[in-house]
C-alpha positions as CSV (number, residue, x, y, z in Angstrom):
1,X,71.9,107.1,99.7
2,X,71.4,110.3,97.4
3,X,73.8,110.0,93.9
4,X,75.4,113.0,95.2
5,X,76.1,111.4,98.2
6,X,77.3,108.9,96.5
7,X,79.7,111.0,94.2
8,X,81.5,112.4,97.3
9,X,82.2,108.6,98.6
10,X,83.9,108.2,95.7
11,X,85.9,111.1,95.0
12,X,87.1,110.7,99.0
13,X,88.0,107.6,97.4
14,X,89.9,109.0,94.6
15,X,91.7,111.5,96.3
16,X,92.8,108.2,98.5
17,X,94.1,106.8,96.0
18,X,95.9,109.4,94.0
19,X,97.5,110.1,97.4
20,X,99.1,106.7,97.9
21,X,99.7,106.4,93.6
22,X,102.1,109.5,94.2
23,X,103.8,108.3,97.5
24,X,104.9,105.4,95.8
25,X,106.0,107.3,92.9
26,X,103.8,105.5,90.3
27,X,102.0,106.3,87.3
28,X,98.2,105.8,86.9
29,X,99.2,103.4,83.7
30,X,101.7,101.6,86.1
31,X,99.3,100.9,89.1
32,X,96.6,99.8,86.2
33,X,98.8,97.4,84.8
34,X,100.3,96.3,88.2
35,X,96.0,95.9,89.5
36,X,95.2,94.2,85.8
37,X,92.6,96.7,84.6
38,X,92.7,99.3,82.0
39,X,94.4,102.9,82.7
40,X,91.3,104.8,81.5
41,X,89.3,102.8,84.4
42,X,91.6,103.6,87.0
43,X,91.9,107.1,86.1
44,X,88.4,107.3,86.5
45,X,88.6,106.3,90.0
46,X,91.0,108.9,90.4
47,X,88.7,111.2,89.7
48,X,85.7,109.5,91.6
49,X,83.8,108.3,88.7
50,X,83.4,105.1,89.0
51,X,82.5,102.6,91.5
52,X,85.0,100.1,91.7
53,X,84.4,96.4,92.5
54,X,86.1,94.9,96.1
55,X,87.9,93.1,94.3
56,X,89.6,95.8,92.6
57,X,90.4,97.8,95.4
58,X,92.0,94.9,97.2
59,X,94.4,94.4,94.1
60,X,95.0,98.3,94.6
61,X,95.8,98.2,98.4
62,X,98.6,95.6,97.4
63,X,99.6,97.4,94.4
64,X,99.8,100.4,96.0
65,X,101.0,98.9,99.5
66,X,98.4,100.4,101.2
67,X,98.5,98.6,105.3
68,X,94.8,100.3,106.4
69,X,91.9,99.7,105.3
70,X,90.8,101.5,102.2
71,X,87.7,100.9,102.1
């Protein structure tokens, strides 16, 4: 997989999850603290820079109430 490849993955990603943060009417520094990582991390996401962990995306589908797969 090319890193631009990759880069789109994860902004698809972020736009996800940006979607679903503003449906629920949350803040990024509410779903961080909600998910137990830092608001500058999440944000990140958001913006499909970073590569989160499986982990952290499961604590995001139940933060964010999320019933299909994100991933």
């Amino acid at each position: 997989m090319t890193a631009k490849h990759s880069g789109n993955i994860y902004k698809g990603l972020g736009d996800k999850l940006k979607k679903y943060r503003e449906a629920a009417k949350m803040t990024q520094a509410k779903v961080a603290e909600l998910a137990g990582i830092h608001v500058n991390y999440y944000a990140r996401m958001e913006r499909g820079e970073e590569n989160p962990t499986l982990e952290v995306l499961h604590k995001l589908k139940e933060v964010l109430k999320i019933k299909s797969d994100l991933v």
